[in-house]
C-alpha positions in Angstrom: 102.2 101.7 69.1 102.0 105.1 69.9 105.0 107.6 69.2 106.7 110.2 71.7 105.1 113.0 70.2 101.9 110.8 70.1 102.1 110.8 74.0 103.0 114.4 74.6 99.8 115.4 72.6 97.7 112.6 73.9 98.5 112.7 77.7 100.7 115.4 78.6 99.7 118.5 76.7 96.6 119.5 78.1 96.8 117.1 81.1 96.2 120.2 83.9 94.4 123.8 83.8 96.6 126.6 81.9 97.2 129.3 84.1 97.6 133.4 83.1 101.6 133.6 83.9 103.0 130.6 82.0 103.4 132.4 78.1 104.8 129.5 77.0 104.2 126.0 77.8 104.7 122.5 75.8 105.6 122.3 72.7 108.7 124.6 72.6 112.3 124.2 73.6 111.4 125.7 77.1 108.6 127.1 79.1 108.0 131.0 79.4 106.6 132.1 82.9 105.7 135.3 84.6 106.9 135.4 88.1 105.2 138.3 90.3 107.7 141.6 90.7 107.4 140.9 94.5 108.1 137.1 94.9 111.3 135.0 93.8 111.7 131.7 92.5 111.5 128.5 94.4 112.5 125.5 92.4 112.7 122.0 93.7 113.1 118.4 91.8 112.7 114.7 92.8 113.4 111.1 91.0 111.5 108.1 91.7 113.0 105.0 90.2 111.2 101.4 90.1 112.5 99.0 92.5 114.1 101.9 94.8 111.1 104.2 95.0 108.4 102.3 94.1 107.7 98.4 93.0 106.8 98.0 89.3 103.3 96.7 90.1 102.7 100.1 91.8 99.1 101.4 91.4 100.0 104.2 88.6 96.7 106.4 89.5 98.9 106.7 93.2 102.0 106.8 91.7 101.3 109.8 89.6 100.1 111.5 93.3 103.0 110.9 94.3 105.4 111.8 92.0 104.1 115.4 92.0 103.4 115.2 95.9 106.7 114.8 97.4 107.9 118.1 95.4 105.0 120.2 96.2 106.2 119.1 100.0 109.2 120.5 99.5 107.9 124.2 98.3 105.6 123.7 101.3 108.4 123.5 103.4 109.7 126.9 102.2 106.0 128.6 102.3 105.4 128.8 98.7 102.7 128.9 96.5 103.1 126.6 93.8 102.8 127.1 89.9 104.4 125.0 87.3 105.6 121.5 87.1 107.8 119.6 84.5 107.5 115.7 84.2 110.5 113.5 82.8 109.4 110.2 82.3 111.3 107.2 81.4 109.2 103.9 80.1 110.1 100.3 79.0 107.4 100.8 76.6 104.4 103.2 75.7 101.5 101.3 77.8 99.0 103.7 77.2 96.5 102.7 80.1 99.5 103.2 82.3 100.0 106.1 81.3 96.3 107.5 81.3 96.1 106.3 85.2 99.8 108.1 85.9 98.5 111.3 84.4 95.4 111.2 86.1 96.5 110.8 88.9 98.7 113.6 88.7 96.8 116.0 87.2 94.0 115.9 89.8 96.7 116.9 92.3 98.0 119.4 89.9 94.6 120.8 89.6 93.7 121.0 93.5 97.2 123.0 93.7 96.2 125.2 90.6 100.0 123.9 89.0 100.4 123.7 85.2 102.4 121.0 83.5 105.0 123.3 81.3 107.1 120.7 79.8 109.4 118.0 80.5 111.1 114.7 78.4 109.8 111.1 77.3 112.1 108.7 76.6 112.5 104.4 76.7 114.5 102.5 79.5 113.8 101.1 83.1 110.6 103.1 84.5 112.0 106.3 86.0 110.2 109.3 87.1 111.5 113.3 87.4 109.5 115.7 88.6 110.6 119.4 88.7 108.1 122.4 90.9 108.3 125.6 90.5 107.0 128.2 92.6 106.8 131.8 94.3 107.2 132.8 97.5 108.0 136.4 99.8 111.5 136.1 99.9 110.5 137.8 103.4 108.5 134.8 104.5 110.1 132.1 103.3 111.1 129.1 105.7 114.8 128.5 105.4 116.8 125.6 107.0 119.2 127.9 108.6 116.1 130.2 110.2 115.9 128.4 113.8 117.3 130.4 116.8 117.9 129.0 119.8 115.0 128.4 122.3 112.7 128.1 119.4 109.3 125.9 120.0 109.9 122.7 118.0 106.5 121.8 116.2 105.3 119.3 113.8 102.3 118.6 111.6 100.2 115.5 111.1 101.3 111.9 112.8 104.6 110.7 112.4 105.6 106.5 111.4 102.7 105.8 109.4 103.8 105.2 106.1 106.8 103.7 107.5 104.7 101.0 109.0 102.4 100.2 105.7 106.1 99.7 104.1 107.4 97.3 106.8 103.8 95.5 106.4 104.1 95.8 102.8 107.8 94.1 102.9 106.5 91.6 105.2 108.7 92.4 108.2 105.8 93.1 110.6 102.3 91.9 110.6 99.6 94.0 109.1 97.9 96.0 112.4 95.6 99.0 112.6 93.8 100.7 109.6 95.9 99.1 107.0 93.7 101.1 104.4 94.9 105.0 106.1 98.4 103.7 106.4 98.3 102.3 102.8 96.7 106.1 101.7 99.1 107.7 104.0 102.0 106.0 102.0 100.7 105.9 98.6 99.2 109.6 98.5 100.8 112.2 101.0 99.3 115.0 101.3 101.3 117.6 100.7 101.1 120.4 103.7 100.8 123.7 101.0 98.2 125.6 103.0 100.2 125.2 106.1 103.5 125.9 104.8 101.8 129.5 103.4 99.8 130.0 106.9 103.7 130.0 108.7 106.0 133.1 107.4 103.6 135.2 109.7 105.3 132.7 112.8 108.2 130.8 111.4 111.2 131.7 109.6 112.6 127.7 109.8 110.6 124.5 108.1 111.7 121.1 106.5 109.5 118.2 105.3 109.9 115.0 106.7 111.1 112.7 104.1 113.7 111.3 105.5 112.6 110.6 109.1 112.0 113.4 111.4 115.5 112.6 113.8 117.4 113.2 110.3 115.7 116.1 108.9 116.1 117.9 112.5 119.6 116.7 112.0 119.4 119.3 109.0 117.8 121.8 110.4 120.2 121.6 113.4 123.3 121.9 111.1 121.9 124.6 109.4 121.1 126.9 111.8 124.4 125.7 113.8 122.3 124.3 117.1 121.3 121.3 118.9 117.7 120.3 119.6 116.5 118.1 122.2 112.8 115.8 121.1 110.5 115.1 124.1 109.6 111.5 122.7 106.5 111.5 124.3 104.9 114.6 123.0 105.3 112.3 119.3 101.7 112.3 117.3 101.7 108.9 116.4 98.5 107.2 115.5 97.1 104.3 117.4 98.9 101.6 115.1 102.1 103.3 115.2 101.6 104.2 118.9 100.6 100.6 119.5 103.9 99.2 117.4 106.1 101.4 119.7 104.8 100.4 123.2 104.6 96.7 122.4 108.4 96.7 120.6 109.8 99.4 122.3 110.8 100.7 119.0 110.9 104.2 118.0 112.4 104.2 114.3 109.0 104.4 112.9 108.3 107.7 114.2 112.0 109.2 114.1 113.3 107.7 111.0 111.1 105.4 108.8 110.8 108.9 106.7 107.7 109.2 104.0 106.0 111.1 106.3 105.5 114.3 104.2 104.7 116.3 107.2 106.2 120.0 107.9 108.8 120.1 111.2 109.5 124.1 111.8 110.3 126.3 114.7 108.4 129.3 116.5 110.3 132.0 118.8 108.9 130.5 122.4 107.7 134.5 122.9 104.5 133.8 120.1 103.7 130.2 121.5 100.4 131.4 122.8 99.6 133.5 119.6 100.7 130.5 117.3 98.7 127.6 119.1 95.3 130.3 119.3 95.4 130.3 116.0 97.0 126.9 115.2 93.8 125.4 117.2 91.5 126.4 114.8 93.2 124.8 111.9 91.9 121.4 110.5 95.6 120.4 110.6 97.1 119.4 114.0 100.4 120.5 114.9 102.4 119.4 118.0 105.2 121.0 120.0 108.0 118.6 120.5 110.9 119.7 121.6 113.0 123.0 121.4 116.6 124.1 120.0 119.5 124.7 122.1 123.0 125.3 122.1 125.1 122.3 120.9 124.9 120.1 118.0 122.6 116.9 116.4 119.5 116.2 118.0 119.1 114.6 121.6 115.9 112.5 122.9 114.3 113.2 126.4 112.3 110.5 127.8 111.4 106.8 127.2 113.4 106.2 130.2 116.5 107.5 128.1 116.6 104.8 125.8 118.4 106.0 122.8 119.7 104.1 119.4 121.9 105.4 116.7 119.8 103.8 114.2 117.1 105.4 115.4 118.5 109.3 114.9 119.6 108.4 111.1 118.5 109.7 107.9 118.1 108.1 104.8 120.5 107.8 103.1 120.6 106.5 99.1 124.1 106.0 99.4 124.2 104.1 102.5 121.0 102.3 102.8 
């Protein structure tokens, strides 16, 4: 059986493309990187644990995707570019085919993204995953929780409630319905929404991704920037199985708080709605206006003849759930 060090040289040390800035990469106590004289540092990290995050028979090809995904979402949803990733990984035992999907997995993504692996940890126990992004972004451009003013345009990207609905089929709550095989892709591989994150400063100064469920991660937003926001439920991009889910249940938590989404929710001052949705129209990416801040606080629904659920409006919560 292979050792640590075994791995690291095997599978981790030249897993992605070496860029010019990093001066330093694995093999050393830490990682030396160059960050441009007119950017800062954006930093984000996220842990996926099996049986929480992820079941243990879990394609590893998709769960490498993913692992890097969901923190390249998050310096999306601050407009930055990213640059360097460190993996922690925690494993019952060195299963070297595992790992060889994993990485490959999530070095194609790291490739597509142009992000070096710089380091990280391997150690034994229950599978566990830690993924830290690093980034750079125009400290003048960058999309801040705390950015929305009121009567901003409410917008988001993408369709909302699919991957929720591939886990409820998954989990055997519902029925399988639709195109099981994009809601399966839509869970196991988001897309994180770089390119449109970096396309925003010039409009937006306020962005989250949806992870949690869009009525949640408004929720933030709103707290943030000390508003309320009201959601025209209608307006909603759902795709037809999720569309089809709500009308026949009357349901709307796939949409506002199944979360795994991975799709950017930010503001525009109402004055450059026509400028944004020119050019927004000729991006391959839809985005939808759905609602606008106010005065107040939390997050109010319009529409659906008023139906409204607490369960609906909540984030996830690890704590809670």
């Amino acid at each position: 059986m292979p050792g640590e060090f075994d791995l690291i040289r095997r599978y981790f040390r030249d897993a992605t493309r070496s860029r010019p800035d990093v001066l330093l990469g694995i093999d050393d106590d830490c990682a030396l990187v160059q960050v441009p004289q007119d950017r800062v540092l954006a930093i984000s990290s996220d842990t996926l644990v099996s049986g929480h995050h992820f079941t243990p028979d879990v394609d590893p090809e998709a769960l490498g995707h993913k692992a890097l995904a969901v923190n390249l979402s998050d310096l999306a949803a601050m407009g930055a570019e990213p640059a360097w990733a460190s993996l922690c990984l925690t494993l019952p035992q060195a299963d070297e085919a595992w790992l060889q999907a994993f990485m490959r997995g999530f070095a194609r993504l790291a490739d597509e993204y142009g992000v070096q692996l710089i380091g990280g940890d391997t150690t034994r126990g229950p599978l566990g995953i830690g993924v830290t992004v690093q980034g750079f972004v125009d400290p003048a451009r960058a999309l801040r929780r705390d950015g929305a003013r009121e009567g901003d345009l409410i917008y988001v990207s993408g369709t909302l409630g699919d991957a929720g609905l591939a886990l409820r089929v998954r989990q055997g709550e519902i029925p399988p319905g639709g195109d099981m095989r994009l809601l399966d892709e839509r869970l196991d591989r988001p897309q994180p929404r770089v390119g449109l994150g970096r396309c925003l400063g010039t409009y937006s100064r306020c962005a989250i991704d949806i992870s949690d469920g869009l009525a949640g991660d408004l929720g933030h937003i709103c707290r943030q920037s000390r508003l309320g926001a009201l959601l025209e439920l209608e307006r909603l991009p759902l795709s037809a199985a999720v569309r089809d889910r709500v009308r026949t249940s009357g349901d709307w938590s796939l949409p506002l708080s199944a979360g795994d989404d991975y799709e950017l929710l930010f503001t525009v001052p109402a004055a450059r709605q026509a400028e944004f949705e020119r050019e927004a129209a000729t991006w391959e990416l839809p985005v939808t206006r759905i609602g606008f801040m106010q005065r107040g606080e939390g997050v109010r629904l319009h529409g659906a003849q008023g139906a409204q659920s607490d369960r609906w409006m909540r984030a996830y919560d690890h704590f809670r759930e």
